[in-house]
C-alpha positions in Angstrom: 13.1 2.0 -7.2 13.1 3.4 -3.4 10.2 5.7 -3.8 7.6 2.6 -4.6 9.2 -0.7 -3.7 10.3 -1.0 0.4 13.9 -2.2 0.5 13.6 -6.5 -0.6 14.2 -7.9 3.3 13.5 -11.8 4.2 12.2 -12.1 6.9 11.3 -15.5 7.0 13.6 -16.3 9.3 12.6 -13.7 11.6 9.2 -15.8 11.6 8.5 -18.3 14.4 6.2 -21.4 12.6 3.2 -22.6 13.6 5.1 -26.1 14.9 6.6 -24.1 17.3 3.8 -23.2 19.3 2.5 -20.1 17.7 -0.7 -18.4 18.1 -3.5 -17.8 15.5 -3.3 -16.0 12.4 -3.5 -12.5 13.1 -1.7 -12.9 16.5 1.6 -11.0 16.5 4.6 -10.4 18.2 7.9 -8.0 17.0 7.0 -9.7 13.6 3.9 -10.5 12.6 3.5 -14.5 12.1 2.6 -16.7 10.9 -1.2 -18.6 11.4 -0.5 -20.8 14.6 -4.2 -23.5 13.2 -4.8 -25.6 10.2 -5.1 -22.4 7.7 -1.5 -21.4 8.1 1.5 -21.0 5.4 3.3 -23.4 7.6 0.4 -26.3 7.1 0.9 -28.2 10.4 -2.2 -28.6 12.7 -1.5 -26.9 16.1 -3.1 -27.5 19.5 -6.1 -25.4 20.4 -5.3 -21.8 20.5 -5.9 -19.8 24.3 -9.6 -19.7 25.2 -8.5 -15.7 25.2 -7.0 -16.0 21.4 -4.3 -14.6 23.4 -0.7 -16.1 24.3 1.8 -14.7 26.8 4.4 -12.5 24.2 1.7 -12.1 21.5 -1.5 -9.9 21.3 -4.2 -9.7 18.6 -4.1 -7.3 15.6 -7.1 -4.9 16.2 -8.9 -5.5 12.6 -9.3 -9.1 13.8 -13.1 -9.1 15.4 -13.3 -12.8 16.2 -12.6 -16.1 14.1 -14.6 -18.8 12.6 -14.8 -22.8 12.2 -13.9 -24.1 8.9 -13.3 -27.7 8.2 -9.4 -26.9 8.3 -9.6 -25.1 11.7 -10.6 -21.5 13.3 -9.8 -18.6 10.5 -9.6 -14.8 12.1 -12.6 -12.5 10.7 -11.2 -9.2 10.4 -12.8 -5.5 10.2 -13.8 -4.2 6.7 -13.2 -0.4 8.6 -9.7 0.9 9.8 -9.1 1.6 13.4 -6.6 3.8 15.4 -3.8 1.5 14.9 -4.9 1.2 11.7 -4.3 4.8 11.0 -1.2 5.1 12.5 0.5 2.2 10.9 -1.0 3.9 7.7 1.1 7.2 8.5 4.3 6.1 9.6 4.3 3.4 6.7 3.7 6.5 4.3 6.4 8.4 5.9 8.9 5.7 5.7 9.1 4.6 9.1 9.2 0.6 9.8 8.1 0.6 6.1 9.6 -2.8 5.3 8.1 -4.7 8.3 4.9 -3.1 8.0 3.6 -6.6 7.5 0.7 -9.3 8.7 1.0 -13.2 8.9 0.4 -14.7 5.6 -2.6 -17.2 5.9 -6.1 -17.2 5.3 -8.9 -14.3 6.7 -13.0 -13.8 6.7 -14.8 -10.5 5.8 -18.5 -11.0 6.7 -19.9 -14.4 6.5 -18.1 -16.1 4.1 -19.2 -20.0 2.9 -18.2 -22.3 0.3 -19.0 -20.0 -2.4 -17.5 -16.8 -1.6 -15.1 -15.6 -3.7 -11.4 -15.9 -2.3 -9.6 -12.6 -2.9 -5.3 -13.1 -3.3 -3.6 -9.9 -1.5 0.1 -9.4 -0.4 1.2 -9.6 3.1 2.2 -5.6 3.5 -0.4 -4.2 4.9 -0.9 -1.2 3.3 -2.0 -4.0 0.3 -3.7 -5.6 3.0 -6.0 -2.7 4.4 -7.0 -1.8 1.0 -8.4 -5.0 0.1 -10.3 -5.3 3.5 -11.6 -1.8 3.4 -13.2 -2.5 -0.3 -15.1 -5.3 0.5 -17.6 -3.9 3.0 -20.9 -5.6 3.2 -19.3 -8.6 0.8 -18.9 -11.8 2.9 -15.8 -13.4 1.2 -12.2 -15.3 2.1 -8.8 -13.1 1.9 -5.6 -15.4 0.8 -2.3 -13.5 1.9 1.0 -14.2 0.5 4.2 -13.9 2.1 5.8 -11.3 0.1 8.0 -10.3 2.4 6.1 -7.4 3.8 5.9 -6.0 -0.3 3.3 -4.6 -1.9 1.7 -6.4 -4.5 3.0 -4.7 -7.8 6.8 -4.3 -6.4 6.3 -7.8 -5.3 5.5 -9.2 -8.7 8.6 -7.6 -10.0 10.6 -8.9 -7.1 9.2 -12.7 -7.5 7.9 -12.9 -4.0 4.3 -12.1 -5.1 5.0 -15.6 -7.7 3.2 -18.3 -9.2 5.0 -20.8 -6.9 4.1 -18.6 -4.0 0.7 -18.6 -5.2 -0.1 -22.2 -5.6 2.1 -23.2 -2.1 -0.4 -21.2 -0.2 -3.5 -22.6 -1.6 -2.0 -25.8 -0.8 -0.4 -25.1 3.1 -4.0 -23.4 4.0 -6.2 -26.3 2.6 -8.3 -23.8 0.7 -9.4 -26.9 -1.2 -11.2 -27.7 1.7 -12.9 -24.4 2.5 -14.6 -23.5 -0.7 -16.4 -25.1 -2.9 -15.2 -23.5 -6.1 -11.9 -23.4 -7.8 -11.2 -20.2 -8.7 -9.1 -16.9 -7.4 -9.0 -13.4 -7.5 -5.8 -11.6 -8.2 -5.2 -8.3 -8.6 -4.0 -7.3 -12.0 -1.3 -5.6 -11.0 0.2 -8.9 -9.9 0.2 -10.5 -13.3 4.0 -10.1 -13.5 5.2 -12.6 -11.6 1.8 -15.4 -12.1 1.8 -17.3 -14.5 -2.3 -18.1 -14.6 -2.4 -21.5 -16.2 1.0 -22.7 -14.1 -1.1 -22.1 -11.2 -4.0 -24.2 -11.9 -1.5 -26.9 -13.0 0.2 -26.6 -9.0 -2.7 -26.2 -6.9 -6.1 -26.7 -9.6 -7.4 -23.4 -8.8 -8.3 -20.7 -11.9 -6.8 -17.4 -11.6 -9.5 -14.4 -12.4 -7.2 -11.5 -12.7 -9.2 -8.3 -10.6 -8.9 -4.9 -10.9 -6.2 -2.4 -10.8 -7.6 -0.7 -7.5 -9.3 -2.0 -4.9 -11.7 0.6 -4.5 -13.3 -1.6 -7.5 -13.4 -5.2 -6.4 -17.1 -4.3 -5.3 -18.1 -3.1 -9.1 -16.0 -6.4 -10.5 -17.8 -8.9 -8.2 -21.6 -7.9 -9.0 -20.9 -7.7 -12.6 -19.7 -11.0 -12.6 -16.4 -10.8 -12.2 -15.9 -8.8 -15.7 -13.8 -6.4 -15.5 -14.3 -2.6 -17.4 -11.7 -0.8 -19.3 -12.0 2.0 -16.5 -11.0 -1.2 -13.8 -8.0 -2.2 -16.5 -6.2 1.2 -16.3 -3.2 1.8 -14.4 -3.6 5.5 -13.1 -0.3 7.8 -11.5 -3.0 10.7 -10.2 -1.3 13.6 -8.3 -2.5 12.1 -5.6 -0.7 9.2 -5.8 2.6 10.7 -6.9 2.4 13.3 -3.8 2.1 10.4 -1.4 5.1 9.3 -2.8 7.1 12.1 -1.6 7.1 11.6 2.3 9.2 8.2 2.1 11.4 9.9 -0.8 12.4 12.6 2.1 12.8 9.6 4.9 15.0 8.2 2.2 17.5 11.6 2.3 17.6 11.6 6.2 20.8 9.7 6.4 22.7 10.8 3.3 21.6 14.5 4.5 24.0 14.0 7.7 27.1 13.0 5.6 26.7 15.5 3.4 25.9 18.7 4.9 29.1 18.9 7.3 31.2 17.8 3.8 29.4 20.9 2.2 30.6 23.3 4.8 34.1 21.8 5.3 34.9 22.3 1.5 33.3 25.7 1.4 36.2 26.9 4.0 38.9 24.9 1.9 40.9 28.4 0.5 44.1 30.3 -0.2 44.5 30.0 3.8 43.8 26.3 3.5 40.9 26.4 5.7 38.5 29.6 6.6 35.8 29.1 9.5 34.2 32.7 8.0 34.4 31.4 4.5 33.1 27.9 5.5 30.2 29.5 7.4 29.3 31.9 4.7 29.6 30.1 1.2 28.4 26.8 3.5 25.2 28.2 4.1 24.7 28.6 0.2 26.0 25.3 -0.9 23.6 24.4 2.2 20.9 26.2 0.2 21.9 24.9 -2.9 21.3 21.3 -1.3 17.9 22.0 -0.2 16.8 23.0 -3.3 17.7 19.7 -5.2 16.0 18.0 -3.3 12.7 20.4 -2.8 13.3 20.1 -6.6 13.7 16.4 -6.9 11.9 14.5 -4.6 8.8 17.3 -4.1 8.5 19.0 -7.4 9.5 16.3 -9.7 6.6 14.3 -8.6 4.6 16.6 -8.1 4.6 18.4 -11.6 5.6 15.0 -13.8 3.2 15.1 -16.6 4.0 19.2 -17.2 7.7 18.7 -17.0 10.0 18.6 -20.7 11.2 15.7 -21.7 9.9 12.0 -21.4 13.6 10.4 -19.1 12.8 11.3 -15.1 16.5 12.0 -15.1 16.2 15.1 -17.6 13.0 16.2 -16.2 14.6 16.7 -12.9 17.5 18.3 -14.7 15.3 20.9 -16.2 13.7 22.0 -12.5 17.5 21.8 -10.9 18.6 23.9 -13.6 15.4 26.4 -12.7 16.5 26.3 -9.2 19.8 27.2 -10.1 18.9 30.2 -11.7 16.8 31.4 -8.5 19.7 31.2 -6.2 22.2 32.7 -8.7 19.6 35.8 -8.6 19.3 35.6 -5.1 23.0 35.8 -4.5 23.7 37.8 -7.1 26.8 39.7 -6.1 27.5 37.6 -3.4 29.0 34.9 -4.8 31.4 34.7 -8.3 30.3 33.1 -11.5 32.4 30.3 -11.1 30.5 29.5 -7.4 27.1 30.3 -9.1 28.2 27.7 -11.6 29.1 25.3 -9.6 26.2 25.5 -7.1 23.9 25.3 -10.2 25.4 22.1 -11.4 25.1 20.6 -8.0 21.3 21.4 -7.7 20.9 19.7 -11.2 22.9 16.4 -10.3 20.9 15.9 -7.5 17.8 16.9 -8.6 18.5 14.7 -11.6 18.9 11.7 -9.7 16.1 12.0 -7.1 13.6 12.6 -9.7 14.8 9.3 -11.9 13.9 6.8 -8.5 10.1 8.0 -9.1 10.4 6.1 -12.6 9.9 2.5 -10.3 6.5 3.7 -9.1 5.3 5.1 -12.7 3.2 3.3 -15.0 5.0 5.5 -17.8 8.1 3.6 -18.2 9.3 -0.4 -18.3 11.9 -2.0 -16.6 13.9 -2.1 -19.5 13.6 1.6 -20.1 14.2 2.5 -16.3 17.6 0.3 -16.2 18.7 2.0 -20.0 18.1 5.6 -18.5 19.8 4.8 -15.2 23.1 3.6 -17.0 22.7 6.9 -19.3 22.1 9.5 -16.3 24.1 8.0 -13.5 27.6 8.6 -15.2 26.3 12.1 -16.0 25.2 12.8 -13.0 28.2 12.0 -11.1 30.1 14.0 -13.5 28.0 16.9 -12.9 28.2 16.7 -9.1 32.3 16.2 -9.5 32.8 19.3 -11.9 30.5 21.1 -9.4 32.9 20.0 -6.0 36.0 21.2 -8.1 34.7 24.7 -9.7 33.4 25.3 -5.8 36.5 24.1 -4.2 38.6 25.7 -6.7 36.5 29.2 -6.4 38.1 29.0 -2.2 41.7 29.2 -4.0 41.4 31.4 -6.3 38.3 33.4 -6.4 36.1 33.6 -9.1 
């Protein structure tokens, strides 16, 4: 759903190859792209990059600190800490802006020193995906193998088939990985265990798939124990934290809806027994305006936000049950003000869209499956657009004939 997965976008096309002159792996221009040497998804050798690691258009990514020689070319090192930039990216991507390019060139990276026999870590190509890999591996000296999943992160990208078994093995291959380690074997997270099949893999490209951790934050634990994995690194978590940080692209999502439907709320508040009243569209607008705020503070805030206390195990009727709260505030609040019929119908506007904000969290919960999410959506959607239709009538029809 919108609150977890960025919008599905290929950019490939938007990718200039390494044939065509690029620069090294972690050089970018308006897209990042992809590795201009020998390690590159594009798997042609390339001349020698600038003396600089600079080319006119393109500069460096800042968590690159230099490269390396490996026998299939110069690989970029990059920072186990996040920078400025860093940071930034991190904020607007959590706010929903440039979400779904938020992206690095897929290839292959250092952290540390890394040899023959460091482990080789498999990440997406988001960066969000990316920067918590990197960030976990402090004082480790290992290999980080990024997929082109179309600037995805790696659980929505397992569902979507870019993070894939295909796309797996194919970049093995295109970087020569064979040629840089030693060992056979790589590190996926689990969460990516949707869309790999493990044994296909080592049939394609003869490299083991070790399935990692859930988080990041315990590749370091998995990797000194041996790469075993404890129940505690098994389980998929849905913290407050993590729902809350949801909420900031679930608002950048309303911004362009919002505009439609505000100036439609006041224009049908002034529809009336004079056909149209500004007074009436002013004054019952700014409670229908009310009214549409509170869905959504109710939806896309509190839904998230309270999930686990909330009645009911469907997202949609959880976010019923607050609209229907929120409802009952404003009818008290304009109690007097406004007829039972208006009261009514503002009430069963707050729950419609309440409703269906709070169902879109249910593609970045661990509590439901995708064949439970796509049963409750055909359930609540009709019901929900009935709700919001009998609301615009009783509201409309309050204008006409009072209440």
């Amino acid at each position: 759903m919108a609150s977890c997965c960025p919008e599905e976008k290929d950019n490939r096309t938007s990718f200039p190859c390494a044939c065509q002159e690029t620069p090294a792996a972690g050089l970018t221009s308006d897209f990042p792209v992809f590795s201009g040497n020998a390690a590159s998804c594009c798997g042609s050798q390339p001349a020698e990059p600038h003396a600089s690691d600079e080319s006119p258009g393109f500069r460096r990514w800042g968590f690159v600190e230099g490269f390396m020689e490996t026998p299939v070319g110069r690989v970029p090192r990059v920072s186990t800490r996040l920078n400025r930039e860093d940071r930034l990216g991190t904020v607007s991507a959590r706010l929903g802006i440039g979400r779904d390019s938020y992206s690095i060139a897929p290839g292959i990276y250092g952290v540390g020193s890394p040899d023959e026999g460091s482990p080789v870590m498999v990440t997406a190509n988001y960066k969000l995906s990316f920067d918590a890999l990197r960030c976990s591996l402090t004082g480790i000296n290992a290999w980080i193998l990024v997929l082109d999943t179309r600037s995805i992160n790696v659980w929505c990208a397992a569902g979507k088939g870019t993070f894939s078994t295909r796309e797996v093995a194919d970049c093995v291959k295109s970087t020569g990985l064979e040629k840089i380690v030693a060992h056979r074997r790589l590190v996926l997270p689990q969460l990516s265990a949707t869309g790999v099949a493990a044994r296909q893999v080592k049939t394609l490209c003869g490299f083991e798939v070790i399935w990692g951790p859930v988080h990041a934050k315990h590749i370091n634990a998995f990797l000194e124990s041996g790469m075993k994995a404890t129940p505690a690194m098994r389980k998929v978590t849905f913290s407050f934290r993590e729902r809350v940080e949801l909420i900031p692209v679930e608002l950048n999502h309303m911004g362009k809806p919002t505009l439609y439907l505000i100036p439609a709320l006041f224009l049908l508040s002034g529809l009336g027994q004079g056909f149209f009243s500004i007074s009436a569209a002013f004054y019952r607008g700014i409670s229908a305006v009310l009214a549409y705020v509170l869905a959504v503070a109710a939806g896309a805030v509190l839904a998230p936000a309270m999930l686990p206390w909330l009645p009911g195990r469907a997202f949609a009727i959880k976010g019923a049950g607050l609209g229907a709260a929120a409802g009952a505030v404003l009818s008290a609040a304009f109690a007097g003000q406004l007829a039972r019929s208006e009261m009514l119908a503002l009430t069963l506007f707050i729950m419609a869209v309440s409703s269906y904000l709070a169902m879109n969290f249910t593609g970045s919960t661990p509590f439901t499956s995708p064949t439970g999410v796509e049963k409750e959506m055909r359930r609540a959607i009709p019901a929900q657009a009935a709700g919001a239709l009998a609301a615009v009538i009783l509201w409309v029809s309050a204008g006409f004939f009072g209440g």
